[in-house]
TIVO-2410 file (N, C-alpha, C; in nm, 3 decimals):
# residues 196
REC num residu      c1      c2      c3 atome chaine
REC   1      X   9.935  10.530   8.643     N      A
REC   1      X   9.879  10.437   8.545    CA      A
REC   1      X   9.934  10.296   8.565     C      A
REC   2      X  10.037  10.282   8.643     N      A
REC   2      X  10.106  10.141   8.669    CA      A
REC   2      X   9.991  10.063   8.732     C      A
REC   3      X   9.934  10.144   8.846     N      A
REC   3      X   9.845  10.026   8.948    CA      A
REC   3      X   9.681  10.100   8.906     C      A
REC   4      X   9.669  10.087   8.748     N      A
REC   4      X   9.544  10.138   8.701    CA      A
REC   4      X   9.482  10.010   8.717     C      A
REC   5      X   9.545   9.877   8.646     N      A
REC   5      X   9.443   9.737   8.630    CA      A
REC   5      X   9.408   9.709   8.790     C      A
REC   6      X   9.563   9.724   8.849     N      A
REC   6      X   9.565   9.648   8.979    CA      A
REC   6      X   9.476   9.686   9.097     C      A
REC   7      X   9.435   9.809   9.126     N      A
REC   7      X   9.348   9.885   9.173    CA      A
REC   7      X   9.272  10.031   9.096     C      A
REC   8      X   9.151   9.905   9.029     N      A
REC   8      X   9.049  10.005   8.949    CA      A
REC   8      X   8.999  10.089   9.069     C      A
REC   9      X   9.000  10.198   9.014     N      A
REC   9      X   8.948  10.347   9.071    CA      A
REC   9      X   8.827  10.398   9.036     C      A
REC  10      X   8.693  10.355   9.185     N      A
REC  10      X   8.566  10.426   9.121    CA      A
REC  10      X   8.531  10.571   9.211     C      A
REC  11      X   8.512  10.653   9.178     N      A
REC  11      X   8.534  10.746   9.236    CA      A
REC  11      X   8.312  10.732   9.295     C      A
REC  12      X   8.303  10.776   9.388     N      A
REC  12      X   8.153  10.782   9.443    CA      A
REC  12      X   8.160  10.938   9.514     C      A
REC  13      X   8.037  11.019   9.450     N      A
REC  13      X   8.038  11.130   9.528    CA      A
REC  13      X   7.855  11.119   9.586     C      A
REC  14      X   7.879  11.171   9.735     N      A
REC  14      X   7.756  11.210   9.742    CA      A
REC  14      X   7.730  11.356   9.835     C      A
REC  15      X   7.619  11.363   9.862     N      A
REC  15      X   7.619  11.530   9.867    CA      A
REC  15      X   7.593  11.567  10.109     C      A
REC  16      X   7.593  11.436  10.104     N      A
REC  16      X   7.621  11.453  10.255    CA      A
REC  16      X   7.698  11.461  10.292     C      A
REC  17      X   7.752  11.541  10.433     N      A
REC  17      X   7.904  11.551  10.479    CA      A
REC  17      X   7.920  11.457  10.613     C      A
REC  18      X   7.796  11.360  10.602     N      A
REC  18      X   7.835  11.247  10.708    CA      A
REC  18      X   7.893  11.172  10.685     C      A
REC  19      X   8.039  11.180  10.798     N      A
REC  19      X   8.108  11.069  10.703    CA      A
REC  19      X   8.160  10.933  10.722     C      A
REC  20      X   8.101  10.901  10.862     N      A
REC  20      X   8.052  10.713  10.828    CA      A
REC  20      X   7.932  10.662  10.705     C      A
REC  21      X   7.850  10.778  10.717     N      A
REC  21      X   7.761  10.731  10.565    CA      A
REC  21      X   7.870  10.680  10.477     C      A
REC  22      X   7.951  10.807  10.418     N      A
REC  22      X   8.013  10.827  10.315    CA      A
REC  22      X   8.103  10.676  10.296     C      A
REC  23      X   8.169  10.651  10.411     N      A
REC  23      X   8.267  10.546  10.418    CA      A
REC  23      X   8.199  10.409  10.419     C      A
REC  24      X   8.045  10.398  10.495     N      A
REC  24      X   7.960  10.308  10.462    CA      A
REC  24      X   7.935  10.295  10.294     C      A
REC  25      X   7.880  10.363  10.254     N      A
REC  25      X   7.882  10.326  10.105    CA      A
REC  25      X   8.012  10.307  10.013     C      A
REC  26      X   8.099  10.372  10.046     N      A
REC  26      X   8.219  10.340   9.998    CA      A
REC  26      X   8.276  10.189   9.991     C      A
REC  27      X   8.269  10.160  10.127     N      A
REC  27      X   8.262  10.015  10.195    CA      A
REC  27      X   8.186   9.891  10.110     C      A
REC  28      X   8.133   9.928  10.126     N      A
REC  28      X   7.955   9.865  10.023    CA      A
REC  28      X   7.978   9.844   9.861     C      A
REC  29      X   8.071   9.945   9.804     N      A
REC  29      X   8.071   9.905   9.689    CA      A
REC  29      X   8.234   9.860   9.697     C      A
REC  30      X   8.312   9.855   9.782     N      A
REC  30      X   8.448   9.753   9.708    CA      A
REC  30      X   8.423   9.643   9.723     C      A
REC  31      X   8.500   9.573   9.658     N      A
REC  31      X   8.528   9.452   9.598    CA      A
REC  31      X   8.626   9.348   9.662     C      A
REC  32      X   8.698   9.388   9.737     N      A
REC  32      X   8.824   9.331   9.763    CA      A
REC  32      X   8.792   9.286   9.925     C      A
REC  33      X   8.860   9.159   9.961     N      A
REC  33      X   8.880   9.088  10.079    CA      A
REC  33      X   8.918   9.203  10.182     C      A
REC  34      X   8.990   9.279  10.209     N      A
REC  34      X   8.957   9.385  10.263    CA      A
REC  34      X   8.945   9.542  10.248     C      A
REC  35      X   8.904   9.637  10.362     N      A
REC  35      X   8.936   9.762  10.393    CA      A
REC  35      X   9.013   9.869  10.405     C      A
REC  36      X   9.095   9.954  10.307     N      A
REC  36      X   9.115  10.050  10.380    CA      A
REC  36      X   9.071  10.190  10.363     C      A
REC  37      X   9.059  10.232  10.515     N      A
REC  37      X   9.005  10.379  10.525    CA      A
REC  37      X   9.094  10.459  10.571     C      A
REC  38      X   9.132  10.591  10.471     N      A
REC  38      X   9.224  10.676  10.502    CA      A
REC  38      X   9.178  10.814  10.539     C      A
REC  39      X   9.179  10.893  10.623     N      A
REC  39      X   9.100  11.056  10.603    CA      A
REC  39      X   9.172  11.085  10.499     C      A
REC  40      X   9.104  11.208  10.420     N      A
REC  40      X   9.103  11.235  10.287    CA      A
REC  40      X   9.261  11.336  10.309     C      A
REC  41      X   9.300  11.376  10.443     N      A
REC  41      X   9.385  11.477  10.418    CA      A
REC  41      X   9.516  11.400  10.505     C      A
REC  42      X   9.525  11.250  10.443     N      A
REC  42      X   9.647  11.191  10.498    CA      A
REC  42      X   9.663  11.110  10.398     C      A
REC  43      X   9.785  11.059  10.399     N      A
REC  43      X   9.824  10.995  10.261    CA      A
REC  43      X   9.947  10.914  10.313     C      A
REC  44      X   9.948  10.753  10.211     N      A
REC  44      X  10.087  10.665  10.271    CA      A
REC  44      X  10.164  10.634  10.132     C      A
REC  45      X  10.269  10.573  10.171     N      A
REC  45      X  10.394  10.582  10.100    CA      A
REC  45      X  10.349  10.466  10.024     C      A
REC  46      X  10.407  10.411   9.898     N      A
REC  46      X  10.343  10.297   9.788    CA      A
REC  46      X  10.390  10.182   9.911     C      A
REC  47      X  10.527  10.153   9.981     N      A
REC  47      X  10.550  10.060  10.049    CA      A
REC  47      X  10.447   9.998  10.154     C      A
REC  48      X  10.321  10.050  10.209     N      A
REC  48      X  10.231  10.062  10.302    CA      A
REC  48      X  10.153   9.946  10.292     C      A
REC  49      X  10.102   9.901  10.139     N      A
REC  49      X  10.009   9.766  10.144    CA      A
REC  49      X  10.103   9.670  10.160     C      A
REC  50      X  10.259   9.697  10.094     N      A
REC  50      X  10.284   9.557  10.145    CA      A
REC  50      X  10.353   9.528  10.286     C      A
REC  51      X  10.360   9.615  10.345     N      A
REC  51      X  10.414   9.653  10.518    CA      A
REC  51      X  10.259   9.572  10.582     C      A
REC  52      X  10.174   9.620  10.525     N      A
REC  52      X  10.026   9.576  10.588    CA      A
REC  52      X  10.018   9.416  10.597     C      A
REC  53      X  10.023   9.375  10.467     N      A
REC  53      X  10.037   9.234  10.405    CA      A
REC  53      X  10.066   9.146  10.521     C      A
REC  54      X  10.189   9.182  10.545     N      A
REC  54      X  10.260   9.074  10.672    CA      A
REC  54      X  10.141   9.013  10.776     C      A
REC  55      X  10.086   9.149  10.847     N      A
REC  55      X  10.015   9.141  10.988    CA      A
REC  55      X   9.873   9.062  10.940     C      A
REC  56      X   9.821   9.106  10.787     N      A
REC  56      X   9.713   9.048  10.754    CA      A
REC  56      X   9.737   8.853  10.736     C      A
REC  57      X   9.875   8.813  10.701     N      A
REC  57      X   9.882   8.659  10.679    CA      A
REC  57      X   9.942   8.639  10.792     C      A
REC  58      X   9.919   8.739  10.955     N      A
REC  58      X   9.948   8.654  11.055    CA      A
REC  58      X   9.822   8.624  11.109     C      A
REC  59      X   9.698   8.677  11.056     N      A
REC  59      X   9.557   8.643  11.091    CA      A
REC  59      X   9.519   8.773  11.193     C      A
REC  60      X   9.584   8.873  11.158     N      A
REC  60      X   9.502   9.005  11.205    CA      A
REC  60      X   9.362   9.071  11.101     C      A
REC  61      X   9.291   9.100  11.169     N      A
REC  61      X   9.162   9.110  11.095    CA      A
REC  61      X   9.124   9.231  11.070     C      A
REC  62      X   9.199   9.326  11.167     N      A
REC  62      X   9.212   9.477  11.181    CA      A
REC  62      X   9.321   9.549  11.211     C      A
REC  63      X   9.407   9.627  11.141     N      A
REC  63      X   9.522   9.689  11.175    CA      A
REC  63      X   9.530   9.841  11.160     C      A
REC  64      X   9.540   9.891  11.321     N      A
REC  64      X   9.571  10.037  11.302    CA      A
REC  64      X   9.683  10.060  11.306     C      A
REC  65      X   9.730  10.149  11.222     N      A
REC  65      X   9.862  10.194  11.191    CA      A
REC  65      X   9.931  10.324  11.275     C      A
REC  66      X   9.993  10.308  11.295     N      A
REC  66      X  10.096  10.456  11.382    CA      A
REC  66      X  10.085  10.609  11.280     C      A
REC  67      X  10.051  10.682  11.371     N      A
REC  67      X  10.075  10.806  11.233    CA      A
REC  67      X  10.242  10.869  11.237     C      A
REC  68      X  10.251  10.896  11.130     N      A
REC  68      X  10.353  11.053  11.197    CA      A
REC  68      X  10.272  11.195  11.041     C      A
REC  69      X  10.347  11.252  11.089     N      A
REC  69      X  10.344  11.421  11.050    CA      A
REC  69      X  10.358  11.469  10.908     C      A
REC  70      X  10.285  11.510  10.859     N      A
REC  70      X  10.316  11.570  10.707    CA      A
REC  70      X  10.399  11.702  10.745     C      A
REC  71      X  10.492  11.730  10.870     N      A
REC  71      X  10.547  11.808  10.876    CA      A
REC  71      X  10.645  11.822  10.985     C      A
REC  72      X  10.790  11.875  10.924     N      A
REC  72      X  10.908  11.819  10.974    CA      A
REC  72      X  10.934  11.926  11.106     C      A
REC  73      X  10.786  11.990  11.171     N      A
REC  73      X  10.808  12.056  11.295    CA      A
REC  73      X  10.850  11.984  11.397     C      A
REC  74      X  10.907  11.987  11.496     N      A
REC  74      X  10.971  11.901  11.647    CA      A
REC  74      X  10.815  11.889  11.700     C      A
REC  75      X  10.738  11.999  11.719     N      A
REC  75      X  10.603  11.984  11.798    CA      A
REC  75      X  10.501  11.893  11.760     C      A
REC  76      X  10.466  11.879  11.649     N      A
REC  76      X  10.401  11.779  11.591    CA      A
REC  76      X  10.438  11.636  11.571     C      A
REC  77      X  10.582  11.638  11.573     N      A
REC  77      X  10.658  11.511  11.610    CA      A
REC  77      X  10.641  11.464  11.740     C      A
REC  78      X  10.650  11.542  11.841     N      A
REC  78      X  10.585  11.492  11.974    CA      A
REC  78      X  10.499  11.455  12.000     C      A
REC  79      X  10.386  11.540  11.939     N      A
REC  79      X  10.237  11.541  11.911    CA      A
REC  79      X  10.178  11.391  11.863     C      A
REC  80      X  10.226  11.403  11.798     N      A
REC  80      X  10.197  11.261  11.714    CA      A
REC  80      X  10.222  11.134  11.756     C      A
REC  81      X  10.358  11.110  11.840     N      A
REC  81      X  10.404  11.018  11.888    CA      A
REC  81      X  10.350  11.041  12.006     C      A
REC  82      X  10.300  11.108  12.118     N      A
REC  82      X  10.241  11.088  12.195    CA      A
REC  82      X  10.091  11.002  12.192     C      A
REC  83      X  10.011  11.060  12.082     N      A
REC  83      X   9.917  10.986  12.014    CA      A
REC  83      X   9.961  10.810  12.004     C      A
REC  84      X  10.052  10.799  11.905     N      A
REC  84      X  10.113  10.692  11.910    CA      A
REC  84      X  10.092  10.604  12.028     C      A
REC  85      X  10.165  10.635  12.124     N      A
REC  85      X  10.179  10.570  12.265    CA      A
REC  85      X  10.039  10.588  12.345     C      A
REC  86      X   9.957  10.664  12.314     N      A
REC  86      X   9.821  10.654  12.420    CA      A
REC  86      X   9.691  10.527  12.328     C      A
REC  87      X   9.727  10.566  12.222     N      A
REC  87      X   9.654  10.432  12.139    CA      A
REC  87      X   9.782  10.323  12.108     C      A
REC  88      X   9.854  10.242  12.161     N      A
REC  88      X   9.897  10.163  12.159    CA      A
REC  88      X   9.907  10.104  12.323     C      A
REC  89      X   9.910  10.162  12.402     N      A
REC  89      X   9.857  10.143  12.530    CA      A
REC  89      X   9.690  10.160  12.586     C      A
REC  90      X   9.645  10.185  12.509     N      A
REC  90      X   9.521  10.152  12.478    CA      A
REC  90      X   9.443   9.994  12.470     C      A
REC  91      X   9.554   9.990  12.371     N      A
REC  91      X   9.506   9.873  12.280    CA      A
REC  91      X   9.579   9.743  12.365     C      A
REC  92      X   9.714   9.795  12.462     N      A
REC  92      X   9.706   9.696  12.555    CA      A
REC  92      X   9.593   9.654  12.651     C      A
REC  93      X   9.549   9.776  12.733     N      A
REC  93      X   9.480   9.744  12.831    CA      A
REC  93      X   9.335   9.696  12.791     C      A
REC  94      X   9.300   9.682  12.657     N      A
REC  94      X   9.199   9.631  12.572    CA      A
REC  94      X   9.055   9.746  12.587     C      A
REC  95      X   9.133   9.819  12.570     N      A
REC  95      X   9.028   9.934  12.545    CA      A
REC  95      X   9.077  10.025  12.444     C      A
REC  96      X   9.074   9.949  12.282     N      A
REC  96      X   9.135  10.015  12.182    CA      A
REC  96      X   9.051  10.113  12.145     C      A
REC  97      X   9.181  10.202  12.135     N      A
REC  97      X   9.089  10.344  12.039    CA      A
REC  97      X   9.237  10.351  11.897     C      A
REC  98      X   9.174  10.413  11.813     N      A
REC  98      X   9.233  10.440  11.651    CA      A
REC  98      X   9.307  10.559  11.682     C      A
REC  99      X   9.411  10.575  11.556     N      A
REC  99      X   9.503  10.684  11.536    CA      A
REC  99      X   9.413  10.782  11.447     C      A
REC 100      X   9.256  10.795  11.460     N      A
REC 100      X   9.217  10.890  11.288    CA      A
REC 100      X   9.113  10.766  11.282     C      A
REC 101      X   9.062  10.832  11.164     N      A
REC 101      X   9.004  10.713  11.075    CA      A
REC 101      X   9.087  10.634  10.963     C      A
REC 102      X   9.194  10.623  11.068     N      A
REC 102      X   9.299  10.504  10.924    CA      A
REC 102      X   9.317  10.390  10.979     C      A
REC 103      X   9.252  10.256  10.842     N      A
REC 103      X   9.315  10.144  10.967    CA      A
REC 103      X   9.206  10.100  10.830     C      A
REC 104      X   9.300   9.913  10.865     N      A
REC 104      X   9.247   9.821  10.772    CA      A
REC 104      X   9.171   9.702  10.822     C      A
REC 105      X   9.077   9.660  10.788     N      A
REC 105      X   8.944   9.608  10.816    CA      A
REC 105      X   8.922   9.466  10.708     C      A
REC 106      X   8.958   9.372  10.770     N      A
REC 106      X   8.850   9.212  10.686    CA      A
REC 106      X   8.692   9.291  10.656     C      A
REC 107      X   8.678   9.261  10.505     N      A
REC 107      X   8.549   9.349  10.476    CA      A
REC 107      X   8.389   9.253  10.537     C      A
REC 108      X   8.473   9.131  10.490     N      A
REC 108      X   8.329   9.027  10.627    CA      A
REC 108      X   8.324   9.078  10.785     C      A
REC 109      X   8.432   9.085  10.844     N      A
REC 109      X   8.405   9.140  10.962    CA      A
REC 109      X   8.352   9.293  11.001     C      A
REC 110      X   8.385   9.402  10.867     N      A
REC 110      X   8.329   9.512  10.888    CA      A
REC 110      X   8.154   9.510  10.806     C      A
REC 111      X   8.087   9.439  10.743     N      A
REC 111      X   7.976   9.365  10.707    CA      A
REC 111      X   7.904   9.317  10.877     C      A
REC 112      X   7.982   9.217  10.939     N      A
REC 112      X   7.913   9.198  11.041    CA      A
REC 112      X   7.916   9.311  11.171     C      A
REC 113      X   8.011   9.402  11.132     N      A
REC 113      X   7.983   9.514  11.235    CA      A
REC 113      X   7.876   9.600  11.209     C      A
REC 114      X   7.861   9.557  11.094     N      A
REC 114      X   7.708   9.685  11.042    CA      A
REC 114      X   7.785   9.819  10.981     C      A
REC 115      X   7.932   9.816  10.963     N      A
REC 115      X   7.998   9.939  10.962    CA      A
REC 115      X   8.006  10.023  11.059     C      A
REC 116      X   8.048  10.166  11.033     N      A
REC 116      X   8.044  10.300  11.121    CA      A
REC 116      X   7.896  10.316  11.103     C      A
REC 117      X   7.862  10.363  11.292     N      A
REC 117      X   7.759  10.427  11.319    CA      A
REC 117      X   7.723  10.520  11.278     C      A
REC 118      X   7.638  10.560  11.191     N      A
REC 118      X   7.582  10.673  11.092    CA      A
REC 118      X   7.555  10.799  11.212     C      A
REC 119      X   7.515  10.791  11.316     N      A
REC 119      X   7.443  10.884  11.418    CA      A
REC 119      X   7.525  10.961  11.501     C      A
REC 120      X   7.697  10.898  11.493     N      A
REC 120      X   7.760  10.986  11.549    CA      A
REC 120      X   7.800  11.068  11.569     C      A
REC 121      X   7.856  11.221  11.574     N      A
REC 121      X   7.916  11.340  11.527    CA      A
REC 121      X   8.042  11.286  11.544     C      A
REC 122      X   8.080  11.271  11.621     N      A
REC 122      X   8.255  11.252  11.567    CA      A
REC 122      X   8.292  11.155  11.686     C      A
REC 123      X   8.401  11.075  11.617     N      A
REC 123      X   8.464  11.005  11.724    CA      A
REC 123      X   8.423  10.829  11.672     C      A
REC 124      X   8.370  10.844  11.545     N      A
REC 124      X   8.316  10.741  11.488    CA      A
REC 124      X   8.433  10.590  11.458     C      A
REC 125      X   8.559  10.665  11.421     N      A
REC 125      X   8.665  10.587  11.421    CA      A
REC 125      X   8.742  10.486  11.538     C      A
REC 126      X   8.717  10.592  11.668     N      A
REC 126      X   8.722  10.482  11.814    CA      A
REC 126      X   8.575  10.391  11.818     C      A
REC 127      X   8.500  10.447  11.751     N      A
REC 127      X   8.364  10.336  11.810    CA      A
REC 127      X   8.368  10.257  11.727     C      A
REC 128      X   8.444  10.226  11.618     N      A
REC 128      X   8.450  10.067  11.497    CA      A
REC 128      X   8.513   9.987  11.579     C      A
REC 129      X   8.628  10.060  11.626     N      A
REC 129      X   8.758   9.963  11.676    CA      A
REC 129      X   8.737   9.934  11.769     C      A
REC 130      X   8.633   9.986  11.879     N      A
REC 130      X   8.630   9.940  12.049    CA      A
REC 130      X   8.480   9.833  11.993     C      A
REC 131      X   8.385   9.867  11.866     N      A
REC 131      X   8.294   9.739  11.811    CA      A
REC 131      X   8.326   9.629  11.817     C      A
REC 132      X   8.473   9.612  11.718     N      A
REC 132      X   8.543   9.538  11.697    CA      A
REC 132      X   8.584   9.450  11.797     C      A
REC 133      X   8.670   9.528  11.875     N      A
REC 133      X   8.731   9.403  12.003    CA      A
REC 133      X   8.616   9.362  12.053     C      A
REC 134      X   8.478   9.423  12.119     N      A
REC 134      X   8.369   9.361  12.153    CA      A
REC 134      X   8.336   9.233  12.082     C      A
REC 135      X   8.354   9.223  11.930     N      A
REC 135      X   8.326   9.086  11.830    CA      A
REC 135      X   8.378   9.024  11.851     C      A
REC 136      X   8.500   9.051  11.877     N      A
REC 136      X   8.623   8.909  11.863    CA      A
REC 136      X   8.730   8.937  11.783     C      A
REC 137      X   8.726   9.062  11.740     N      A
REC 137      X   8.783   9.082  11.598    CA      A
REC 137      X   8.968   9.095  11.650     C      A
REC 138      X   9.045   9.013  11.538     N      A
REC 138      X   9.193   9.051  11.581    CA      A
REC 138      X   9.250   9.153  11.558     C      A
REC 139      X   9.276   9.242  11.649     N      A
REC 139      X   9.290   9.411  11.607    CA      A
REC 139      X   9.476   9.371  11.607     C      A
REC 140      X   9.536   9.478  11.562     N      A
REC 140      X   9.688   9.498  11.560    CA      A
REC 140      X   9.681   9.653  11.568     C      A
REC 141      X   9.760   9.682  11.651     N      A
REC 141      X   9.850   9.850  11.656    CA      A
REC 141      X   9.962   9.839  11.588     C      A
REC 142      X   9.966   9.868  11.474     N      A
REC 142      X  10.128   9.867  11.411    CA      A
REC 142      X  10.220  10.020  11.412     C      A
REC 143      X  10.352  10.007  11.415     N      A
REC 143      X  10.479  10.141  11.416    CA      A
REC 143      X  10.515  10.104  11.272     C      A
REC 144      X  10.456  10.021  11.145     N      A
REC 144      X  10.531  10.042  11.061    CA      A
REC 144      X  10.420   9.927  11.004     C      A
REC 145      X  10.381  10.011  10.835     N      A
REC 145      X  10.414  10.111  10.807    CA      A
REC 145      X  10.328  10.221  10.861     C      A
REC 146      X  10.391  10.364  10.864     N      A
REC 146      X  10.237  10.469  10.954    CA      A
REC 146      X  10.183  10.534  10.808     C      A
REC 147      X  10.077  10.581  10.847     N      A
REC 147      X  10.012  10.675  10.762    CA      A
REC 147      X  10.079  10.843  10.786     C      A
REC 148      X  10.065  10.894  10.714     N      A
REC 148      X  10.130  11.021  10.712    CA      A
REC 148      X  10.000  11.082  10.714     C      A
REC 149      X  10.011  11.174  10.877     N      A
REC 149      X   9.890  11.266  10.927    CA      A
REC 149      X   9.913  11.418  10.885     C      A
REC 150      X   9.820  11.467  10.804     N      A
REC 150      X   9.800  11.601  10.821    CA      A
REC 150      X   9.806  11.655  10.958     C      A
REC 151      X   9.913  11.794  10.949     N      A
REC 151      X   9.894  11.906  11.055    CA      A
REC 151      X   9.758  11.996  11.031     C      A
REC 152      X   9.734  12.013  10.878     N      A
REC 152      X   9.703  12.143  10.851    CA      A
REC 152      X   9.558  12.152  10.954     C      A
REC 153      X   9.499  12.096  11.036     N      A
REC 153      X   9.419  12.156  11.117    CA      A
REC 153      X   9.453  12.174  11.230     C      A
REC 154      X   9.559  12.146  11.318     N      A
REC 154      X   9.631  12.249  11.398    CA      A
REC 154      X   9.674  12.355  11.333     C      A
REC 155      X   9.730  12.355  11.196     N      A
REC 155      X   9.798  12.487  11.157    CA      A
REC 155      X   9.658  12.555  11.168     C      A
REC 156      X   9.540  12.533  11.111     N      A
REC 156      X   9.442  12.594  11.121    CA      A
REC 156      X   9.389  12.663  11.242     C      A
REC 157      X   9.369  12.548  11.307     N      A
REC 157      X   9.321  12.601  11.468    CA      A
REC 157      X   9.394  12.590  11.569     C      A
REC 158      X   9.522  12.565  11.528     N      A
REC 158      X   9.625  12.603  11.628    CA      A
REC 158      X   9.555  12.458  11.771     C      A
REC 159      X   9.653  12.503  11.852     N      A
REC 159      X   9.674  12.319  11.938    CA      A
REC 159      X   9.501  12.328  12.026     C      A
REC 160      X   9.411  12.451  12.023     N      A
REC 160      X   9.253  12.427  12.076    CA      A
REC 160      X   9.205  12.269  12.001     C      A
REC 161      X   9.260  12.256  11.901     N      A
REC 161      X   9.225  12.111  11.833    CA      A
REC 161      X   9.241  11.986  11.923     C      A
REC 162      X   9.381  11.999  12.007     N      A
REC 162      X   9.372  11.914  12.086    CA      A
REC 162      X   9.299  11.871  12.240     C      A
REC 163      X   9.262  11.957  12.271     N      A
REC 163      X   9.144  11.970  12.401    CA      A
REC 163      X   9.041  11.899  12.304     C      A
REC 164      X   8.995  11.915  12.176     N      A
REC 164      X   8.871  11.891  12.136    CA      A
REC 164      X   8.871  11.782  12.162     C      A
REC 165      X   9.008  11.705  12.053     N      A
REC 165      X   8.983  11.551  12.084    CA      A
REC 165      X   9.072  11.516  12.184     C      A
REC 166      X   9.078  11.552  12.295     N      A
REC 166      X   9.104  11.494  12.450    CA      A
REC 166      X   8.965  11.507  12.513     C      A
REC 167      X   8.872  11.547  12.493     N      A
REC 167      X   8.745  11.561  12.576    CA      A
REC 167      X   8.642  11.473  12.463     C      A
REC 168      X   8.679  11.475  12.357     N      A
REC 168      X   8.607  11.348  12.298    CA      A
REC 168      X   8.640  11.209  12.291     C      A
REC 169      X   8.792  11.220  12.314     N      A
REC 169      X   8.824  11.051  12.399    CA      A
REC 169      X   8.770  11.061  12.556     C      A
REC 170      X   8.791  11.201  12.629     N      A
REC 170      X   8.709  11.128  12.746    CA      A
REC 170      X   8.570  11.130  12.747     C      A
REC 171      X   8.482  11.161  12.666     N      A
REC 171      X   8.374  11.172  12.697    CA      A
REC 171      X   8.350  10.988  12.630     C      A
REC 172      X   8.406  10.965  12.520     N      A
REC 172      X   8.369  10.839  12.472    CA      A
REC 172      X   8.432  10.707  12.550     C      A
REC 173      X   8.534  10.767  12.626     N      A
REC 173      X   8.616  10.640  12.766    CA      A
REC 173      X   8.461  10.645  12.862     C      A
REC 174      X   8.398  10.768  12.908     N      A
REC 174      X   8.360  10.756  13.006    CA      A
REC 174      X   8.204  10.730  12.992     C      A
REC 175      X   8.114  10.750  12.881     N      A
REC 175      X   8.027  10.775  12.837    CA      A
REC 175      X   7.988  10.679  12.731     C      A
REC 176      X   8.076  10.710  12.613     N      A
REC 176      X   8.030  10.636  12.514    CA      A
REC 176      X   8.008  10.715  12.368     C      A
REC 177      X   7.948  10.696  12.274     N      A
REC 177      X   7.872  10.702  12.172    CA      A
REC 177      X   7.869  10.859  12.176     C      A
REC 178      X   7.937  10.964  12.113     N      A
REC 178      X   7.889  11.172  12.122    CA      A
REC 178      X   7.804  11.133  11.957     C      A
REC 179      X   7.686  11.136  12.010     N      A
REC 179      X   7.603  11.194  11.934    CA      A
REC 179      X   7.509  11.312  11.861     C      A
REC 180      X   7.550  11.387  11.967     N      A
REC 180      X   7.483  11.549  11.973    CA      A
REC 180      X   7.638  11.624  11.916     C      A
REC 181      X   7.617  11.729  11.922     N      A
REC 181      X   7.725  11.819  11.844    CA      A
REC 181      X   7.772  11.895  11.971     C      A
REC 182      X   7.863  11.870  12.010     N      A
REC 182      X   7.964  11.886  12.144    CA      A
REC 182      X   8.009  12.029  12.158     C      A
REC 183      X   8.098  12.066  12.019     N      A
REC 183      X   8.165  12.130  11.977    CA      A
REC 183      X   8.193  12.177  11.832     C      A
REC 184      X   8.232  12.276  11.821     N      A
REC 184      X   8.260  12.313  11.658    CA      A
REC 184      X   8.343  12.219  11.548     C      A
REC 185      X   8.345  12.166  11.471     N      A
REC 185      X   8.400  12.022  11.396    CA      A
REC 185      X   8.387  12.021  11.255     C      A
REC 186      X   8.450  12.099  11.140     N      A
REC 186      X   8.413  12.129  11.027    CA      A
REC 186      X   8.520  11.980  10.979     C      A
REC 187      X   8.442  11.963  10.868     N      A
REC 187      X   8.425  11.844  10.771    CA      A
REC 187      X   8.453  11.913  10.671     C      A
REC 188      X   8.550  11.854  10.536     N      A
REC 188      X   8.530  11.833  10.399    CA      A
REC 188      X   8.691  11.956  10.406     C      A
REC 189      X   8.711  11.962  10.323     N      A
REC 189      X   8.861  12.074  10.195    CA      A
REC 189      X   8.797  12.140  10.235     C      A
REC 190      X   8.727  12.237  10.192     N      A
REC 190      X   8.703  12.362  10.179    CA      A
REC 190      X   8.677  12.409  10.300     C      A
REC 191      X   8.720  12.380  10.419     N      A
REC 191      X   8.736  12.403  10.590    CA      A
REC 191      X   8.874  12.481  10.528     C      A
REC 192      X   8.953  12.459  10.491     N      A
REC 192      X   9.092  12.478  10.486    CA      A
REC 192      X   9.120  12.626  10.364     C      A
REC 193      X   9.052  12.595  10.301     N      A
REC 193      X   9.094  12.675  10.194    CA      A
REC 193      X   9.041  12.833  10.249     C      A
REC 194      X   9.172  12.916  10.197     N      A
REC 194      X   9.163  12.978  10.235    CA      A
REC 194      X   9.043  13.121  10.140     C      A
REC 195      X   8.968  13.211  10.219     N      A
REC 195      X   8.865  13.300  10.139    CA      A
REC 195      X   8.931  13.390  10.115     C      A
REC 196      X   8.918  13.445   9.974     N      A
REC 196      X   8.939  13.558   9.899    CA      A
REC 196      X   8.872  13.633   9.938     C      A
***
């Protein structure tokens, strides 16, 4: 209730599980000078907007953030920080790709990107950010502050998760745009929960 005035909360549901739509309209109705987009099953510490703050009044226009682990395993700590280092060397050789769909966005510059491509199946989060540098846009890779990444879909599907998205960064390094349905890719909570 502290940051009730400071960030009014409108909640928008709709009944598609596409979810650049979803984040497109989401997009569409805030209010504020900028963006942020978090996946629904990662979450950051209260210190995070103002860690952000800095890079935004050095005239960064887009900042992806470093993840680490909602879990204090050694493997996922590797995991993660390997991630880390392949999108931050990425983003040297100017062929940025995102940690997730987390990362903060000037809402004029995500307006003139047209947003996320509605048509994609997945992988929608590298195609804003490689949009982006195409515009002009000032991207930042930041180590601080990170977003805190869910395991629970490796715990789910165990490390086959990671081939998925190693063959959907190469298919989108080498190709472009996965529009067709590649592979198996469940969307929304109730992927997780477990059936009685």
């Amino acid at each position: 209730s502290e940051y009730k005035t400071a960030f009014p909360l409108n909640i928008i549901r709709i009944n598609d599980k596409n979810i650049s739509r979803s984040r497109n309209i989401g997009a569409s109705k805030a209010k504020g000078a900028y963006l942020f987009f978090i996946d629904a099953d990662n979450y950051i510490y209260p210190a995070f907007i103002e860690g952000v703050r800095k890079y935004v009044g050095n005239g960064y226009e887009m900042i992806i953030p470093a993840i680490k682990p909602d879990s204090k395993k050694y493997i996922y700590k590797i995991t993660y920080g390997f991630v880390n280092i392949l999108v931050s060397i990425s983003n040297t050789l100017n062929m940025p790709f995102s940690t997730g769909g987390n990362f903060v966005i000037k809402k004029d510059k995500f307006v003139k990107l047209k947003g996320f491509d509605e048509t994609i199946f997945v992988g929608e989060d590298h195609d804003i950010v490689g949009k982006a540098h195409r515009h002009g846009v000032k991207i930042g890779f930041v180590t601080s502050p990170k977003v805190v990444f869910s395991a629970r879909r490796f715990e789910k599907e165990g490390f086959s998760v990671l081939a998925k998205y190693f063959v959907s960064t190469m298919y989108i390094a080498l190709f472009g745009k996965i529009t067709k349905k590649i592979y198996n890719y469940q969307m929304g909570g109730d992927y997780y929960q477990k059936k009685h």
